[in-house]
Structures are given as structure tokens and as C-alpha cells.
N, C-alpha and C positions, 0 to 999 in steps of 0.2 A: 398141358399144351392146349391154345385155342384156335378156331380156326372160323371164319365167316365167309360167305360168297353168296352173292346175286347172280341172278341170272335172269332172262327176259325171253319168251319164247312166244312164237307164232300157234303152234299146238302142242296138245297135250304132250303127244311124242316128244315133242323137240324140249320140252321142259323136261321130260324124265331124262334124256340124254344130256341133255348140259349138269343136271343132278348127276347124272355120272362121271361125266369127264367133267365138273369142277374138284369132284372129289378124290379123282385122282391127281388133279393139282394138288391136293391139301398133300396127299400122301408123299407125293414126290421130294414134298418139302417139308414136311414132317412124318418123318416114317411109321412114328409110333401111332397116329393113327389108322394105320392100316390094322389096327384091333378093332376099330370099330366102323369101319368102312362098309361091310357088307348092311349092321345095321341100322346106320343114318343113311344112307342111299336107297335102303326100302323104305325105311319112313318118311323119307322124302318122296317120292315115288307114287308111295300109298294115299300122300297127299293130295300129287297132282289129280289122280284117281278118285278124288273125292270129291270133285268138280261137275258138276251135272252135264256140264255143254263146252264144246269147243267155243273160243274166243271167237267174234262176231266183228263185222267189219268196225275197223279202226279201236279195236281191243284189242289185247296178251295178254300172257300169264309173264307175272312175275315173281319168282321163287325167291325166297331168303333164308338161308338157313345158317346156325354155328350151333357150335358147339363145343364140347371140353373135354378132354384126360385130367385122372389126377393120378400122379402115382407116389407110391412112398416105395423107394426102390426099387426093386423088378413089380411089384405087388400095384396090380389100378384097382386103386377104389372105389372111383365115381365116373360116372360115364353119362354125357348130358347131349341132347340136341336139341334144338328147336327150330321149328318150321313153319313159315306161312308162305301161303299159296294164294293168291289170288287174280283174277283178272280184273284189268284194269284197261280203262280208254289209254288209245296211245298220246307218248307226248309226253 
């Protein structure tokens, strides 16, 4: 199972927070990743965290993250996420 979402935030706060309630959309609608929720929402997180400065007038951050399960029966094999963080002028 795979799963993608954006999100666009004013500050850092509001960018870790949408990282979280997007990713509880993911769960809602795919369960099974609720194996790996706690730790793509920190690596997502730890991203925004990696940002030197808060967005600047007429700048946001905006978040993109997916990622993957792979399972061969009850058994997950591969567990993937990717993340980029950046601000950006708005618009």
C-alpha cells in the first residue's frame, strides 16, 4: 500500500501539524499503515526541523511526503518514505 500528501503551511508548527493529521488521513483509509505512522510523521517532522528560519513574508513551507508497505502476508518487508521540505515564495 501507497500513500502521498501535500501540505502548505504558514510555520514550522503548522507544517508538523498537518504532517500529522495528513497522516492520519492516510490511516483512516488505509489501516495497515498505521505500522508505520509513528515513524514517517517523525521523519517528516524532523524535516521540517531542519529548516534554519521561519518562512518570511510572502513565503511557506511546503511539505510532500509518500511512501510504501510491502507485505507478503501478515509479514512487511519493505517500509519506504520520502520527504521534502522546503520554503517557498507564495503563489
Amino acid at each position: 500500500m501507497s500513500y502521498s500528501f501535500t501540505a502548505t503551511a504558514s510555520t514550522k508548527q503548522e507544517a508538523k501539524d498537518l504532517i500529522a493529521s495528513n497522516f492520519e488521513n492516510v490511516v483512516a483509509s488505509q489501516g495497515v499503515h498505521a505500522a508505520d505512522r509513528s515513524a514517517a510523521v517523525a521523519c517528516g517532522q524532523a524535516f521540517v526541523d531542519v529548516l534554519t528560519a521561519e518562512p518570511g513574508d510572502n513565503e511557506e513551507i511546503h511539505v510532500s511526503m509518500y511512501g510504501s508497505l510491502g507485505w507478503r502476508g501478515t509479514y512487511l518487508y519493505v517500509a519506504s518514505v520520502n520527504v521534502n521540505v522546503a520554503i517557498r515564495t507564495k503563489g
